[in-house]
PLY file of the C-alpha trace (Angstrom):
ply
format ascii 1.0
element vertex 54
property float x
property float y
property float z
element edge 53
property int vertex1
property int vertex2
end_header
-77.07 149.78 175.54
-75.49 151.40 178.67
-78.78 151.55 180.72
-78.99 147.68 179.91
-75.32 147.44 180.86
-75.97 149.23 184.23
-79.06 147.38 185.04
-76.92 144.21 184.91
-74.20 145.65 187.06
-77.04 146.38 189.82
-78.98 143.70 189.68
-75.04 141.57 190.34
-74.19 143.80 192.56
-77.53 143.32 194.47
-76.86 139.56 194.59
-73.30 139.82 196.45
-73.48 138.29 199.60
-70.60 139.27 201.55
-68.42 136.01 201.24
-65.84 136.35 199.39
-65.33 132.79 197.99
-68.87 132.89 197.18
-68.83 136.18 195.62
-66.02 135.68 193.23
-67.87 134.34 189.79
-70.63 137.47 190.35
-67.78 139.80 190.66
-66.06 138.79 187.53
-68.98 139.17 185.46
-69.36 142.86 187.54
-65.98 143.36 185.88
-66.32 142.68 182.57
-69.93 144.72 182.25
-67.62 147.55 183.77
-65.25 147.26 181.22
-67.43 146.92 178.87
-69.66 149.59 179.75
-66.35 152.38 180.15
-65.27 150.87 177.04
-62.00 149.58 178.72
-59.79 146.39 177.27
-56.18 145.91 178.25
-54.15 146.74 175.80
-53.32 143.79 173.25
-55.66 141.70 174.63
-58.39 140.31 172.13
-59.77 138.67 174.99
-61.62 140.90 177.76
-59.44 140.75 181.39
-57.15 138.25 179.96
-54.08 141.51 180.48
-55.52 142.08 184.10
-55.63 138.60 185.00
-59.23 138.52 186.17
0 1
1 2
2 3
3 4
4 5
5 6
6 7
7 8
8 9
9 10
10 11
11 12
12 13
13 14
14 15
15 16
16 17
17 18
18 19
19 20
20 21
21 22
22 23
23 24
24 25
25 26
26 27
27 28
28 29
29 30
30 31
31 32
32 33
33 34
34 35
35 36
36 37
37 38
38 39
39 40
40 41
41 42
42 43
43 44
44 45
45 46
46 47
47 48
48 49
49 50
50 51
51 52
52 53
């Protein structure tokens, strides 16, 4: 599950293209695999990055 979880991270991360506006969906979903993957949630949020704001 974490190899799969990494793949998708690198195959996101190998689709940024340097523009930030552009960039901004792909990095969100970079965000939430990462958090996912290191098994990280804000705290009292039943929702994934809804405590971070992301």
């Amino acid at each position: 599950m974490n190899q799969e979880i990494q793949q998708q991270i690198d195959t996101l991360k190998a689709s940024l293209t340097g523009n930030f506006m552009d960039d901004m969906e792909v990095r969100d979903k970079i965000h939430n695999l990462e958090m996912k993957l290191n098994g990280v949630r804000p705290m009292s949020s039943e929702i994934e990055c809804v405590g971070c704001g992301s």
